[in-house]
C-alpha positions as a Markdown table, in Angstrom:
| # | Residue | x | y | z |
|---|---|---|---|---|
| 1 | Unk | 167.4 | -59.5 | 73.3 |
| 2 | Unk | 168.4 | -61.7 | 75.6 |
| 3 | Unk | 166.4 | -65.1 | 77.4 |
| 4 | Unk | 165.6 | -64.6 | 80.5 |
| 5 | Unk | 164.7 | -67.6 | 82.2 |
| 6 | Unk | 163.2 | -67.9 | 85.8 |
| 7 | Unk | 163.9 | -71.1 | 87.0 |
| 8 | Unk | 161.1 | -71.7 | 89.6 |
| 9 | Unk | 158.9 | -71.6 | 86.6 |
| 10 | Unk | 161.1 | -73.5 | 85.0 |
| 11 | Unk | 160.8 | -76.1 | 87.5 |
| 12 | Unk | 157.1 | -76.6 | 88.0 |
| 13 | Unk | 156.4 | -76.4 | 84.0 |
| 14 | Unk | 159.2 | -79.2 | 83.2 |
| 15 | Unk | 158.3 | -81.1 | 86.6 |
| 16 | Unk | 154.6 | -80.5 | 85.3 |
| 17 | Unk | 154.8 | -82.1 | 82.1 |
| 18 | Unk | 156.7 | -85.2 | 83.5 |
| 19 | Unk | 154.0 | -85.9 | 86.1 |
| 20 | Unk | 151.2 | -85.0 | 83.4 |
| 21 | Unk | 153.1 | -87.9 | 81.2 |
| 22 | Unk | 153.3 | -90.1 | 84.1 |
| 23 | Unk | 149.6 | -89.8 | 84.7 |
| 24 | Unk | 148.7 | -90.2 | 81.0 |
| 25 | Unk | 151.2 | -93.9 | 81.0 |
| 26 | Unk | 149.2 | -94.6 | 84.5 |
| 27 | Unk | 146.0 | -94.1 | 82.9 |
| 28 | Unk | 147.6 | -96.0 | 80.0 |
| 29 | Unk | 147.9 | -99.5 | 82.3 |
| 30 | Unk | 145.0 | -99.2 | 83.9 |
| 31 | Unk | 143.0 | -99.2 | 80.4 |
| 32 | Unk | 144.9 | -102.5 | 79.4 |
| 33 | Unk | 144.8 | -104.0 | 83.1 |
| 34 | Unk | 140.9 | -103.3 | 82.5 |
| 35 | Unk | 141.1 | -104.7 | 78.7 |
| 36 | Unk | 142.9 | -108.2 | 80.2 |
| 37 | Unk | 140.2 | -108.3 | 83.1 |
| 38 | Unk | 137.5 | -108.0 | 80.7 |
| 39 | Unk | 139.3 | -110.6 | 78.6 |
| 40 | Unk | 140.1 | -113.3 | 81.6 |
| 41 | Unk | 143.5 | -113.1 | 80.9 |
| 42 | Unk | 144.7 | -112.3 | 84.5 |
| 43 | Unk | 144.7 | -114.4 | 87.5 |
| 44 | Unk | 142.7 | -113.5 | 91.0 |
| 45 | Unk | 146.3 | -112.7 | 92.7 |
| 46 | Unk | 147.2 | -110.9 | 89.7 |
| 47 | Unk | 144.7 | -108.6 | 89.9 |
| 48 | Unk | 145.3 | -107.7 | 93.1 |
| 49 | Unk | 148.7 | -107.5 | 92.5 |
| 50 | Unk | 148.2 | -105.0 | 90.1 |
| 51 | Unk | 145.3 | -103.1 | 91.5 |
| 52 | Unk | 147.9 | -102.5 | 95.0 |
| 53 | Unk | 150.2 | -101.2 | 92.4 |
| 54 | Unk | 148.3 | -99.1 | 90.6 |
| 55 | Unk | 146.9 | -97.7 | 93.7 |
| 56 | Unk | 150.9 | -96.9 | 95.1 |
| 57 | Unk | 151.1 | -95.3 | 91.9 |
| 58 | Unk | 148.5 | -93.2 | 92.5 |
| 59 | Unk | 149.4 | -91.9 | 95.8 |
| 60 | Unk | 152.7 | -91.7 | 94.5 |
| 61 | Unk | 152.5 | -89.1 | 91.9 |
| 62 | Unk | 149.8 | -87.6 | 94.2 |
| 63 | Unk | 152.2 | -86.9 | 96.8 |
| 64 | Unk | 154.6 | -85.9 | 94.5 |
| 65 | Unk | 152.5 | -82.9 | 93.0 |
| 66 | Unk | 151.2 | -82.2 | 96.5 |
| 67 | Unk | 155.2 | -81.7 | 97.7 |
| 68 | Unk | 156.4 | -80.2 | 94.6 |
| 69 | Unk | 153.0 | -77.5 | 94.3 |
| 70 | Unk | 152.6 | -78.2 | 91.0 |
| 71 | Unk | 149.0 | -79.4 | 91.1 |
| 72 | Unk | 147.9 | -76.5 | 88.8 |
| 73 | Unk | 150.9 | -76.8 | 86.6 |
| 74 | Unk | 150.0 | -80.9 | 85.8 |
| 75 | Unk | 146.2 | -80.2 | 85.5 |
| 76 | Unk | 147.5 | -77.0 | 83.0 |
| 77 | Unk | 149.4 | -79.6 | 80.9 |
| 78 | Unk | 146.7 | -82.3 | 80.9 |
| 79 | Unk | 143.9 | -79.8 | 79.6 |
| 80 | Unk | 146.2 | -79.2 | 76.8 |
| 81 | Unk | 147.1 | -82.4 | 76.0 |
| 82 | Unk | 143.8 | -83.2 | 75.9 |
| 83 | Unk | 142.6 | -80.4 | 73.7 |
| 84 | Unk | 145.3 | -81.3 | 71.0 |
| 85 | Unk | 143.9 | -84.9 | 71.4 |
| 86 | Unk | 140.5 | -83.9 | 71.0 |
| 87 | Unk | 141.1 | -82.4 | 68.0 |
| 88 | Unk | 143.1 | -84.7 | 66.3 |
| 89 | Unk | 140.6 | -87.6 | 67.1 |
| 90 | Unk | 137.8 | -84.5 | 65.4 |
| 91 | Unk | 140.1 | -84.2 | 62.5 |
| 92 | Unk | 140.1 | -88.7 | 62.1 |
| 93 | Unk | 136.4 | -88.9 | 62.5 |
| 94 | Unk | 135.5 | -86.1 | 60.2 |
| 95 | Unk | 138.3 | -85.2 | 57.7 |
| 96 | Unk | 135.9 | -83.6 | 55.4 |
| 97 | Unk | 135.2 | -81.0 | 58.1 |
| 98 | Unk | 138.5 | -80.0 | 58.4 |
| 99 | Unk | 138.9 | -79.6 | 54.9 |
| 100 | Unk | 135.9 | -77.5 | 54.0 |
| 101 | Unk | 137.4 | -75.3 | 57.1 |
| 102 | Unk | 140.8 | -75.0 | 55.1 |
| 103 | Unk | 139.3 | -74.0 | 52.0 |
C-alpha cells in the first residue's frame, strides 16, 4: 500500500516542530541569561543587549507562526514534548514507581 503524503500537512508539522525547537532553545537562553543575572555575571548594557534580543526573538518566531498558520501545529508539538519530559523527569524522581508499574 502505497504512502500517501499531503504536503500542506507536511509543511505545518515539519515547519511546527522547527519553530517548537526554536522556542524550546529561546526558552533555553533566557533560563541561562536569567542564571548569569542572578549570578552578576553580566554587565548593565549587556543586559539590555540581550533582553532587545531576546525580545526580537520573540516577535520573530511570533510572526513567523502567525504568517505560516501554524500556531496550533507548534503548541501541538510543545504539549508533547512536554508530556515526554514530564515523564521522564517522573521516571528520575521516582524510579521505584516505574518499576512496581512494570512488574
Amino acid at each position: 500500500m502505497p504512502l500517501e503524503i499531503d504536503a500542506d500537512n507536511l509543511k505545518h508539522g515539519l515547519l511546527g516542530l522547527v519553530i517548537a525547537l526554536l522556542e524550546i532553545i529561546k526558552d533555553a537562553l533566557k533560563l541561562q541569561a536569567l542564571a548569569r543575572m542572578d549570578d552578576d555575571s553580566l554587565e548593565e548594557d549587556e543586559i539590555e543587549r540581550l533582553g532587545r534580543a531576546l525580545r526580537d526573538l520573540d516577535r520573530a518566531i511570533e510572526e513567523m507562526k502567525l504568517e505560516q498558520g501554524v500556531t496550533e501545529s507548534v503548541k501541538n508539538v510543545r504539549d508533547g514534548l512536554d508530556r515526554i519530559v514530564d515523564d521522564v523527569v517522573d521516571r528520575i524522581l521516582n524510579p521505584r514507581r516505574w518499576e512496581e508499574e512494570v512488574d
